[in-house]
N, C-alpha and C positions, 0 to 999 in steps of 0.2 A: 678884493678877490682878483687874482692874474685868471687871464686865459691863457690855457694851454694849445699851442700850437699841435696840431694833429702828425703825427710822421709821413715825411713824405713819401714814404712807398709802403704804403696798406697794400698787403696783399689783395688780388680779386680772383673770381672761380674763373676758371678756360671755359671758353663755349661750347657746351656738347658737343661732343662726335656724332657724326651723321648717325642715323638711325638704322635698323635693319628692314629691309623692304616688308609692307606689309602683305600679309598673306592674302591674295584676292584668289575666288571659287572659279578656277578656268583649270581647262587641261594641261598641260605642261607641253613642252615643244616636240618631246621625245621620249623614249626609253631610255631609262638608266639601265645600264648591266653592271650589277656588281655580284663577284668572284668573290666568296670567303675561304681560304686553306686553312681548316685545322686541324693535321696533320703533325705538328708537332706538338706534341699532346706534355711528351715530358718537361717542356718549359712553358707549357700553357699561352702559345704565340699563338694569336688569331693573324693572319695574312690577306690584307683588303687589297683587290684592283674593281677600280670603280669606273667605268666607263658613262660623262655624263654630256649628253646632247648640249648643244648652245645656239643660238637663234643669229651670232656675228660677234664682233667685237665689245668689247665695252668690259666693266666692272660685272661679276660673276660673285656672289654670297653664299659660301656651303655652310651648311648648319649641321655641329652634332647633336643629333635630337637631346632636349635637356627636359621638360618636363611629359612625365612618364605615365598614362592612364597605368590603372592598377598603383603605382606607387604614393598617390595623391601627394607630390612633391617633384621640386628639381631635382633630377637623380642623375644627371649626365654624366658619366664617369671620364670627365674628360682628364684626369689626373692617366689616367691610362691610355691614351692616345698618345702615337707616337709613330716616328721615321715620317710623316708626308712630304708626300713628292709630286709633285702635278708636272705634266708636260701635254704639247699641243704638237701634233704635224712633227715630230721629233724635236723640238726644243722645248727644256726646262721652265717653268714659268713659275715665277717670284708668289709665294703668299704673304697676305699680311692678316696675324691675327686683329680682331677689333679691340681697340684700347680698353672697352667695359664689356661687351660683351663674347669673354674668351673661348666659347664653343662655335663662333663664328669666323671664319678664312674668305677674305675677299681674293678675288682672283683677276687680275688684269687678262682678259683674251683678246688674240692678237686678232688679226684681219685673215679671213680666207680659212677658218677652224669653224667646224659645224661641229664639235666633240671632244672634251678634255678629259685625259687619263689620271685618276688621282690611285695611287699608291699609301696604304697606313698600314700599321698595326694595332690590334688591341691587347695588351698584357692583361693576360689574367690574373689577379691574386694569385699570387704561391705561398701567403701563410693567410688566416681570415683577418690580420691586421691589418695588410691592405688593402680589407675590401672584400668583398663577394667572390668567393673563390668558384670560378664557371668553367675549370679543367683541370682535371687528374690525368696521369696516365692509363686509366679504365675509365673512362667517360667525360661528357662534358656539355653543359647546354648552351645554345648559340640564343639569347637575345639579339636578334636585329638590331636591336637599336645601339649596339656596340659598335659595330662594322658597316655602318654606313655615313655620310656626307648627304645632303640634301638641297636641292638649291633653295636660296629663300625667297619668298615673294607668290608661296603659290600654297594651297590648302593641299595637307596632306593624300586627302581620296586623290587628289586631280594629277597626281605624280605614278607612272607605272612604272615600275621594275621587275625585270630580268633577271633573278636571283639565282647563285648553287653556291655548293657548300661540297667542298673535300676534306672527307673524314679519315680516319687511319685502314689500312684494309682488314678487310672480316669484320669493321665493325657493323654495326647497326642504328637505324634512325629513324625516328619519328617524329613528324610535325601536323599541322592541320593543314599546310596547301599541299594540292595536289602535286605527285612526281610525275614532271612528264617523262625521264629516262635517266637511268644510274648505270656508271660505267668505269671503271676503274675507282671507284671509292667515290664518283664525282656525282653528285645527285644536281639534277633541272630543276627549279620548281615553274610551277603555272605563272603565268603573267599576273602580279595582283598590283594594287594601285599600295604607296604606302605606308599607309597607317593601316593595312590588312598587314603586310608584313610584319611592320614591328611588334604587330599583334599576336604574330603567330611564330613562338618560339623552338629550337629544335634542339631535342633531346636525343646524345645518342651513345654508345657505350661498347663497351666488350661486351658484355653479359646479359642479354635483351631478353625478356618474356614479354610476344604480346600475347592481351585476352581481348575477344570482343565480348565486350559486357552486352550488344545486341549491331542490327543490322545499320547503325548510327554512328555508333558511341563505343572508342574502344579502349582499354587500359594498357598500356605501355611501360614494362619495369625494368628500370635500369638499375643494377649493382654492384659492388665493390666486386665482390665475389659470385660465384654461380649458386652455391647453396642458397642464400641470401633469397632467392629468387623463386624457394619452395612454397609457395604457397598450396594450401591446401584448397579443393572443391568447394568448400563451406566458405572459407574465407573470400575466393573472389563471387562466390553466389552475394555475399553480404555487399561488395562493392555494385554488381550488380541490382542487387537491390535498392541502392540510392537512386538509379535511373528510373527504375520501374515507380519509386516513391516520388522521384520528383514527377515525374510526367503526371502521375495521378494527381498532384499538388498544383501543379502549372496547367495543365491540360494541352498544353500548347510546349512547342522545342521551336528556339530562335537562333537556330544552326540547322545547317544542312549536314552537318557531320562535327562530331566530337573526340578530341584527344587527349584521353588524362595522361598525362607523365609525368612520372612517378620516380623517382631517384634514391633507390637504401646506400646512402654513405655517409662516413663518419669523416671524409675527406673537402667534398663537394658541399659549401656552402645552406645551411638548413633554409628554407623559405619557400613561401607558396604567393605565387603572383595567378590573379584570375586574368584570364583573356576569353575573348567570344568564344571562341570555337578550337579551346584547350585552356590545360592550366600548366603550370611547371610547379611542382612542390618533390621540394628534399627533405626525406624524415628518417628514421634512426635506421643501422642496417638491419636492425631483427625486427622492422614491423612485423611481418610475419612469420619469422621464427618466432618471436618470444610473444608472440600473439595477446597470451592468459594476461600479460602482465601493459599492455600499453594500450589501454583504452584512452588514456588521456591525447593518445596520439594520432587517434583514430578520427578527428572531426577535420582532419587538413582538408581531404576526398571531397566530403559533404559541400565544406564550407565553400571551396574554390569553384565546384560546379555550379552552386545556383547562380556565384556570380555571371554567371552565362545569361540570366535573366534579369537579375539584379545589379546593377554597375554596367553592364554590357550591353543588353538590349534595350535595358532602361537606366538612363541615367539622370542625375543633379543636371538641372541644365548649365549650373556654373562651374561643373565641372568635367565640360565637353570644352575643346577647344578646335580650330583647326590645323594647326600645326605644331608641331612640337615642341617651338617657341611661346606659346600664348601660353601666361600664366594659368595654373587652376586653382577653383578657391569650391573651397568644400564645404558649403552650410548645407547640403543635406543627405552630408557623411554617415548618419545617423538614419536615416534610411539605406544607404547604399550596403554600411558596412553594419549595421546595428539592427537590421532586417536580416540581413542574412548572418549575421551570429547565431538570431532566433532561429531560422530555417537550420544551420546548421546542428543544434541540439534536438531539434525534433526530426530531422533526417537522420541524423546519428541513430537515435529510436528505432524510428519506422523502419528504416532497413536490417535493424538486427547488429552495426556494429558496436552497438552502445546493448547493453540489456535498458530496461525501464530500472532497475535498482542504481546501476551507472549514468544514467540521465537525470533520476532525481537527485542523485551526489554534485554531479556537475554544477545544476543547478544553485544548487544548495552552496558549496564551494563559491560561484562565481556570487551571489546573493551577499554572502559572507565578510567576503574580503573587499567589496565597495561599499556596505555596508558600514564599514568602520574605517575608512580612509577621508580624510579631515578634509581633504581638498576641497569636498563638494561645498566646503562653508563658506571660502574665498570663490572660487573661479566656477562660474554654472556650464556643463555638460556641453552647452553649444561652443563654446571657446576651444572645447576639446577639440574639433575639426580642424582648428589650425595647426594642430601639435603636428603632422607627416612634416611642415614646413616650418614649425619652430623649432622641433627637438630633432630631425631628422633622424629617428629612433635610437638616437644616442642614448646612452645609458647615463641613467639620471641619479643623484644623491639623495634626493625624497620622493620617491616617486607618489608615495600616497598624500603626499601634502601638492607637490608641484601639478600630479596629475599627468597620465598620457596617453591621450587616444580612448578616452574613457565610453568617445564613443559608441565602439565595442559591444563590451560588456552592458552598458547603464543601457546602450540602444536594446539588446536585448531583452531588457529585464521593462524596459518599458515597451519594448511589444507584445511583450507576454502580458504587460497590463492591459494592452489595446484587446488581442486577444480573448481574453476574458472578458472583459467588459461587453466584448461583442456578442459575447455568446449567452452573458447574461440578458441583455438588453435585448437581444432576440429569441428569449426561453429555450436557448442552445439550439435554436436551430438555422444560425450563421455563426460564424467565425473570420480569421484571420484567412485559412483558406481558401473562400471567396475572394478576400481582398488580392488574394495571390494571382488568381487564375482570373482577376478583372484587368486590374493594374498592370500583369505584365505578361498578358497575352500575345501570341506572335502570329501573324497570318503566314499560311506555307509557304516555304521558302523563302523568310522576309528574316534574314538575320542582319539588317539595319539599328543604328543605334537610332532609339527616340528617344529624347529631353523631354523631362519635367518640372513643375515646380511646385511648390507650397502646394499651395491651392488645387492642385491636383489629390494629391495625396487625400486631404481634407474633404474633397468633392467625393472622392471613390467610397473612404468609410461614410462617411452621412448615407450614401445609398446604401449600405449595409445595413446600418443600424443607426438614424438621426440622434447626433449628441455634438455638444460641446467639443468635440474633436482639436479646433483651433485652441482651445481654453487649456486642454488637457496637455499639447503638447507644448503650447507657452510656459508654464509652470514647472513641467517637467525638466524642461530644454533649456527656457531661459533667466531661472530665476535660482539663485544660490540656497542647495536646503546641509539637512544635518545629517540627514543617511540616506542610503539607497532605494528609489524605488521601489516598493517589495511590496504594493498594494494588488498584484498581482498574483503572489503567493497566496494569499490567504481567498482570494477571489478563486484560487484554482485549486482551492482543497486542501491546504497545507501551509502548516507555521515555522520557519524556521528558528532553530533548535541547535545544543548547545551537549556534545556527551563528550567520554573523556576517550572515545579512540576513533578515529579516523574512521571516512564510508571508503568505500571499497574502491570509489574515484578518488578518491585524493591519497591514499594509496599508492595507484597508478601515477598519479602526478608527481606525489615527491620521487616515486621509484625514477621515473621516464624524464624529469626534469635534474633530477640532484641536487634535492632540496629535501631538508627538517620543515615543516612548516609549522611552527609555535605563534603565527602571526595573534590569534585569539586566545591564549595562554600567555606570553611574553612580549607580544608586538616583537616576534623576531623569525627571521629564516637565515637557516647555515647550510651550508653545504654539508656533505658528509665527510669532510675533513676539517670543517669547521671553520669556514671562514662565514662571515654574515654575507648573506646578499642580499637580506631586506630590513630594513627598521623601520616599523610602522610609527609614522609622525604622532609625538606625547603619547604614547605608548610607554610602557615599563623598563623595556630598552633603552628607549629615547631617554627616557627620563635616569638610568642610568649613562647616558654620554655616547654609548655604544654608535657604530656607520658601518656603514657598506666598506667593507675589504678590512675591516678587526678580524684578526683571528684566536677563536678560544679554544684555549690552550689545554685549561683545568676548568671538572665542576664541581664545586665542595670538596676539592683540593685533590680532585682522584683524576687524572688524563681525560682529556675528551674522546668521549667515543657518542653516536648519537644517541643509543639507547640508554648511556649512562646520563644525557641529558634530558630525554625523557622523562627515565624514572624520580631524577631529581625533580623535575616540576609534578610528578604525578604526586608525589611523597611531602609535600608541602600544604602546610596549613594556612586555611585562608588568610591573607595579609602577611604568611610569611614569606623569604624572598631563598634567593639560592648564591652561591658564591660563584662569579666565573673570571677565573684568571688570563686576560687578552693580552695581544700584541697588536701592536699596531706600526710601521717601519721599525724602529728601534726603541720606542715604547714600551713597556712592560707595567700593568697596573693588574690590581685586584677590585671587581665592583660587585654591589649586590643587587640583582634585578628582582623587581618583586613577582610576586605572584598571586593575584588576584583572586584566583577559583582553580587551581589544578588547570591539570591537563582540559581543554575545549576544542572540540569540534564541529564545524558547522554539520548538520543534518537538516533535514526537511521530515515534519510530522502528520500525518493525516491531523485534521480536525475532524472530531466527531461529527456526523448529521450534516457534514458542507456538501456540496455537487464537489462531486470529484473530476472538477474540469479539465488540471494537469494532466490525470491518468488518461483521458480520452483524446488529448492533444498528442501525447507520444504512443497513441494504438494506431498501426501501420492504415491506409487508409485502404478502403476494399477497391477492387476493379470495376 
């Protein structure tokens, strides 16, 4: 046996690059003032001058803020940053990005400078390819954390800025800090430290309606169009009704003022981000024009508010950080956002934008469709927390096998089991709640974030009702089952059920979304032009070959239309199947998917003789 001589130049790793200062809880040296111009609204140019104190000479680290509360992920759009220009005492001054860490600019400062000028822009998306489209020319919302530089080495509270923002003239704006004075289109805000800023985003537009839902809390609508913006008396009574219902729910508000902003466009990027003291959410332009028809679109409102209590005032404590560099890791995403899914369907109720018939569909629908999504047999529910920072809500090829953010929905459906159990456990006379109005109580005027952990949560229901609580949520959270939690249903009155047309929510969904949904008929959903945009994993689809972006063509050889696919599965005998002729690029096949039982809908059924727990969970709560 020869030995082999090694080669003489084995590659080796280069020694990390320095690191970035760590963030220590001290004041910062001075006020930042930073200038945003967005005023040119037709090519969507945000315009930054940033004015930032310095303490003398030396190496200077600006950080574009990269992980984002509310988005439980990196989300730094630094792909959209762009033209910086720094200068000191009137000379230019050299950046250098970090070799790994690219949302950070170190800055040489010279001697005899107490202040350096940075200059950027931030491009907005001009199609949603790339990216979150945040300006039209009728509107446009200003995240902070677009248009700023930060120094690094110091916790976000401990940094104050000087903020305004110039808008197009005549328009209109709303934000949660206070205006100290607006003057050619150029609004001041209040001195705030910044992570209140980035917190507090601004919504502003041609076409403004505010309402004060009360002497707090008030709604703000931006839209494409003016008509867009008719809401009728009944309808914002109903948005004020979610204040009135959550206050009765929380008993406690962890704001000193509130501002929903609200955005009807079909231009301006769809999304709702919760913040303390407001939300931003984009929803279709006729929420309230076409009112009758969009219930499914009506839980944005609900859901983004309680975050105000939930996520905000109380948070994971792993996923508090102090600056906008420290990672965040989300185990107890499942309270944060899976608590407030529940509050969002029983808000939806209690204030009337949902009826109770639309609440138990919802239900019913979300119970449904996790219900029969294979993942839960691989990957258990808690793993789902990592999905903001595995999938970064990319659009996924199995979703019901891969799984995403299942948080959500399964958080929900396992609170509704908590829920009930508690009301059993105490002959209905505690509930969830209690849990509400213990756990995330706010003292006047205290809209500080407090961290929690585990054991918190665990501590609070044991004093409701002593159980197994740790046991309950181990099993649910972290151990792989074959269907959805739904022991909750039947504990609140009702079995889900199986008829051959749609509830009056889902309905609204395929209407409001642009979806066929055959997912419990075909394991399939199509567009109304017929493309697929879901195949439920070994499902009937699946099992004919069928993906995401096939398009069908024919069914039993007659053009696709929806209702013609419909009827086809309605008209099929058990274990018979239907013809549908697809494409796929340059593809062209003929398959037969079966068909199981007809046309299926999820519904929700009284049980005879049960406590009708659910029905008294979504009755508005009294004064």
């Amino acid at each position: 046996m020869h030995n082999i001589a090694p080669p003489l130049h084995l590659p080796h790793p280069l020694p990390d690059p320095p690191g970035i200062p760590e963030p220590v809880d001290q004041p910062y040296c001075g006020v930042l003032h930073l200038a945003v111009d967005a005023t040119d609204v037709d090519r969507g140019i945000f315009r930054v001058r940033e004015t930032i104190p310095v303490t003398g000479a030396g190496e200077l680290v600006l950080l574009y803020p990269k992980w984002l509360p509310g988005f439980h992920a990196p989300q730094a759009p630094i792909e959209l940053f762009a033209g910086l220009c720094v200068h000191a005492g009137g000379r230019d001054l050299r950046w250098r990005r970090h070799p790994v860490t690219v949302n950070a600019f170190a800055i040489d400062v010279p001697d005899g400078v107490d202040a350096i000028e940075a200059e950027f822009q931030f491009l907005s998306p001009t199609d949603p390819a790339q990216g979150r489209v945040l300006c039209t020319p009728d509107m446009l919302c200003l995240p902070w954390n677009t248009s700023v530089l930060y120094p690094a080495g110091h916790y976000a509270r401990g940094i104050m800025v000087d903020a305004s923002l110039t808008i197009p003239p005549g328009w209109q704006a709303a934000c949660a800090l206070a205006v100290l004075d607006q003057a050619d289109g150029t609004i001041r805000f209040e001195r705030t430290a910044l992570d209140t800023l980035v917190d507090s985003p601004v919504l502003a537009g041609r076409h403004v309606r505010h309402e004060a839902l009360d002497d707090q809390v008030s709604l703000t609508i931006v839209a494409d169009e003016p008509h867009l913006l008719g809401a009728t008396p009944e309808q914002i009574d109903a948005h004020r009704a979610v204040v009135e219902q959550a206050d009765r729910l929380f008993r406690s508000r962890p704001f000193d003022r509130f501002e929903m902003l609200l955005a009807l466009s079909e231009t301006l990027t769809g999304v709702g981000i919760e913040h303390h003291r407001s939300f931003e959410a984009v929803s279709i332009p006729g929420y309230f024009r076409d009112w009758s028809d969009n219930a499914a679109r009506r839980d944005t409102v609900p859901h983004e508010y309680v975050h105000s209590w939930n996520g905000k005032h109380r948070r994971g404590a792993d996923s508090w950080t102090p600056c906008f560099e420290k990672p965040i890791r989300n185990s107890l995403m499942w309270v944060y956002e899976g608590q407030t899914q529940y509050w969002t369907h029983i808000l939806s109720a209690r204030s009337g934008l949902w009826s109770a018939e639309q609440a138990l569909g919802a239900l019913a629908f979300t119970a449904a469709r996790y219900d029969v999504r294979a993942g839960s047999r691989w990957r258990p529910t808690i793993d789902t927390t990592r999905d903001p920072i595995i999938a970064a809500r990319a659009a996924l090829p199995w979703t019901s096998w891969q799984r995403s953010e299942d948080y959500y929905a399964e958080g929900a459906l396992i609170w509704l089991d908590v829920d009930t159990r508690l009301r059993e456990l105490s002959g209905d006379t505690r509930s969830l709640d209690d849990f509400a109005r213990i756990f995330f109580a706010a003292a006047p005027g205290d809209w500080s974030t407090h961290t929690y952990e585990f054991d918190e949560v665990v501590d609070t229901l044991n004093g409701i009702a002593p159980f197994d609580w740790q046991g309950v949520f181990a099993a649910q959270l972290t151990e792989t089952h074959e269907h959805a939690p739904l022991a909750g249903l039947e504990r609140g009155g009702y079995r889900l059920v199986y008829r051959d047309h749609p509830s009056a929510y889902q309905t609204s969904f395929e209407g409001v979304f642009d979806q066929i949904d055959l997912t419990h008929s075909i394991g399939l959903a199509v567009t109304p032009e017929g493309k697929i945009a879901d195949v439920l994993w070994e499902g009937p689809a699946y099992q004919a070959a069928l993906t995401l972006g096939t398009r069908v063509e024919a069914v039993n050889g007659r053009r696709f239309t929806p209702d013609r696919l419909r009827q086809a599965v309605r008209a099929c005998a058990a274990g018979d199947g239907i013809e549908l002729a697809v494409s796929h690029g340059t593809r062209h096949r003929k398959v037969q998917v079966g068909v199981p039982a007809g046309l299926r809908y999820p519904h929700l059924e009284a049980i005879a003789g049960a406590p009708p727990r659910i029905d008294a969970i979504l009755q508005p709560l009294p004064r």
